[in-house]
BABAMAR-37517 format. One record per residue (C-alpha): residue in one letter; x, y, z. Coordinates in Angstrom, 3 decimals. Example, Ala and Ser with C-alpha at 12.3 -4.5 7.8 and 13.67 -1.06 7.14 Angstrom:
% residues 2
+-----+----------+----------+----------+
! res !       px !       py !       pz !
+-----+----------+----------+----------+
!   a !   12.300 !   -4.500 !    7.800 !
!   s !   13.670 !   -1.060 !    7.140 !
+-----+----------+----------+----------+
This chain:
% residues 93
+-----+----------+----------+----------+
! res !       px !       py !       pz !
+-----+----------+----------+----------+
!   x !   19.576 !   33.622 !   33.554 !
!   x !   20.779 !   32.155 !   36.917 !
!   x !   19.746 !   32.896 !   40.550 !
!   x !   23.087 !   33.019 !   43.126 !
!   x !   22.920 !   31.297 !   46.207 !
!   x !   24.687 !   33.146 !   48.706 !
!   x !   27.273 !   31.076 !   50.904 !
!   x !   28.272 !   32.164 !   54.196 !
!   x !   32.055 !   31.145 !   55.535 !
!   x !   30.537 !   28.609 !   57.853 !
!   x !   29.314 !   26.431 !   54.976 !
!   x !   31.642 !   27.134 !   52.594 !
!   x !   33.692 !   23.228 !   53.297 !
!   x !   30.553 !   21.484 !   52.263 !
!   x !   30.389 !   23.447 !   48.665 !
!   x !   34.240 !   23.020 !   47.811 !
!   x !   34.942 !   26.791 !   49.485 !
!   x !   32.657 !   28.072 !   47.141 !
!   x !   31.480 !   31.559 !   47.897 !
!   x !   28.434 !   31.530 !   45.810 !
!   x !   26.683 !   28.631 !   43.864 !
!   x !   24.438 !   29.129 !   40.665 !
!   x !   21.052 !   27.284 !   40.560 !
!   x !   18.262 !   28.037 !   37.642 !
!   x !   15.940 !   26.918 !   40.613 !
!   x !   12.283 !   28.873 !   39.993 !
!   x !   11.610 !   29.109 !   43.792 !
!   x !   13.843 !   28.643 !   47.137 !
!   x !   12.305 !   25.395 !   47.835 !
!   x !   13.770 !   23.933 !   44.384 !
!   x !   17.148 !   25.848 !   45.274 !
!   x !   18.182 !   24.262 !   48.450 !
!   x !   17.054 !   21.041 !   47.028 !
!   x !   19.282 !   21.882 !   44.140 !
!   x !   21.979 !   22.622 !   46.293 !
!   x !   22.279 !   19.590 !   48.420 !
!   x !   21.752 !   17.694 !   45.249 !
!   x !   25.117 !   18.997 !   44.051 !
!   x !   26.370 !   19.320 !   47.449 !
!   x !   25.639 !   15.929 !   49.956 !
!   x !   27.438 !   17.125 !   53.012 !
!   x !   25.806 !   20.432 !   52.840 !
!   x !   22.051 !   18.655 !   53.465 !
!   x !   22.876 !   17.992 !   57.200 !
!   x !   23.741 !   21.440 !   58.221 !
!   x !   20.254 !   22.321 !   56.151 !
!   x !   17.801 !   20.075 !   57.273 !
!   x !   16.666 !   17.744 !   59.969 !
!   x !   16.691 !   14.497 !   59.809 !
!   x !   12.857 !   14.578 !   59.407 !
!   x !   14.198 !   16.540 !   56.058 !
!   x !   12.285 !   20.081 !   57.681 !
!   x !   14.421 !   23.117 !   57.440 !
!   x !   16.115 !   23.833 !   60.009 !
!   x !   15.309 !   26.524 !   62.511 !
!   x !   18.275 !   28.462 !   63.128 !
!   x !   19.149 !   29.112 !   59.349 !
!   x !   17.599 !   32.104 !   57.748 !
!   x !   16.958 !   32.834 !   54.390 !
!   x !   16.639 !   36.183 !   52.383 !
!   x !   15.453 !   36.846 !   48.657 !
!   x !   17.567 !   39.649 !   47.583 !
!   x !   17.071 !   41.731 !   51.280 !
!   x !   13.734 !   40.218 !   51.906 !
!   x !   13.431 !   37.286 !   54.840 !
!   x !   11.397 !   34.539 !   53.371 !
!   x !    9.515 !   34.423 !   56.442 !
!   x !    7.671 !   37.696 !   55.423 !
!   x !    6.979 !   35.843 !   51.407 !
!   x !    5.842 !   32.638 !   50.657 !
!   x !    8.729 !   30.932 !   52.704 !
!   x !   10.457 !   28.179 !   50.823 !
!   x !    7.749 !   28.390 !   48.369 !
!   x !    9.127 !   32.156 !   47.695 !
!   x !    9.419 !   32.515 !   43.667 !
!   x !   12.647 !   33.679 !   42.234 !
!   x !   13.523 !   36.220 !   39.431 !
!   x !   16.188 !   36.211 !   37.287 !
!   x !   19.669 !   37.670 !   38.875 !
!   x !   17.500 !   36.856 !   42.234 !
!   x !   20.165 !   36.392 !   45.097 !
!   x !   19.771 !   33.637 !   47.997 !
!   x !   21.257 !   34.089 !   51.341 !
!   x !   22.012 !   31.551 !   53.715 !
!   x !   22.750 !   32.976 !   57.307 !
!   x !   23.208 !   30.482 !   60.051 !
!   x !   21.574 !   32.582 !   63.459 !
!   x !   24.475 !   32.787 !   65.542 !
!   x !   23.663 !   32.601 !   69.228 !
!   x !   26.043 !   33.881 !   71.999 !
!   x !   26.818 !   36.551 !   74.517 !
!   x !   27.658 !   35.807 !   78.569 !
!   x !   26.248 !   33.534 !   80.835 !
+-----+----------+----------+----------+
């Protein structure tokens, strides 16, 4: 069975407007690789160009922030769900 990756609005023009993208990925690591595989344009808004994740983009198991597993070496289940959320920064100077 697949995982879902999760894609938030922001990202959506690099994965043809796709909401969510299957991968049969066994951990997050292999999923975003996965995903930029299938999806070029989607790698620079992903990863630095010293191919690190990025800082500001967050990443939940199901409700869980990888952060708090294994991080990208977090394992996933079957009908697992991957979220990508972009930290938005903001408010009044």
């Amino acid at each position: 069975m697949s995982k879902k990756i999760l894609i938030p609005t922001p990202l959506r023009p690099f994965v043809n407007q796709q909401e969510v993208v299957e991968t049969q990925a066994s951990n997050v690591n292999d999923a975003l690789k996965d995903l930029v595989l299938n999806f070029p344009k989607l790698e620079q808004h992903l990863y630095d160009g010293n191919g690190n994740l990025r800082k500001f983009i967050n990443i939940y198991v199901n409700d869980s922030d990888i952060r708090d597993q294994d991080g990208v070496n977090t394992n996933l289940s079957d009908s697992d769900e991957v979220s990508l959320v972009p930290a938005i920064a903001g408010g009044m100077a």
